[in-house]
C-alpha positions, 0 to 999 in steps of 0.5 A, a space after each residue: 500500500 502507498 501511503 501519503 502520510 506516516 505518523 512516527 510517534 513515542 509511547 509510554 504508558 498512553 492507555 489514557 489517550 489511545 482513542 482519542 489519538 487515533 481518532 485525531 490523526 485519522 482527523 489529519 489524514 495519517 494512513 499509517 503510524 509506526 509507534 515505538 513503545 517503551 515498555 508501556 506498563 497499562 494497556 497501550 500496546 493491546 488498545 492499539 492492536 486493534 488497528 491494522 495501519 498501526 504498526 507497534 515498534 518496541 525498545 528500551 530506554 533507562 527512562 533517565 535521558 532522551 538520547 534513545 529517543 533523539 536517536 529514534 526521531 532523528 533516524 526513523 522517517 529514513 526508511 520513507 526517503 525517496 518515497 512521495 510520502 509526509 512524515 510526522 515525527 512526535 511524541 504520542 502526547 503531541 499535537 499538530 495545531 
């Protein structure tokens, strides 16, 4: 499938606002998410199984630094380049106004 925007996000433990992110990016034409979930202790990863244009991407971090995070944001659109695709890069609990 050819996708025109791709959603890149960081999660943890969002359970809380599963819903009514994925309500808002289907609101701003996202076609498919890539969510790196660190380790998230609710039920965050089950809620967004249940989608099939969300794609759950696991990792690790100490939780102490953003170094991973930095590394993930900055080298994850990478696997789109070349495609004719939009990429958003954020954490889950951020919003595009």
């Amino acid at each position: 499938m050819k996708y025109k925007i791709v959603l890149y996000t960081l999660a943890y433990n969002e359970s809380d606002t599963v819903e009514y992110a994925v309500d808002y990016w289907k609101a701003l034409g996202v076609d498919k998410v890539i969510c790196y979930n660190n380790e998230s202790t609710d039920d965050t990863v089950e809620k967004l199984s249940k989608y099939d244009w969300i794609e759950i991407r696991n990792f690790r971090s100490d939780g102490m630094t953003d170094d991973l995070h930095a590394i993930i944001k900055n080298s994850c659109w990478k696997e789109q380049k070349g495609k004719d695709v939009w990429c958003i890069i954020c954490d889950f609990d951020e919003w595009l106004y």
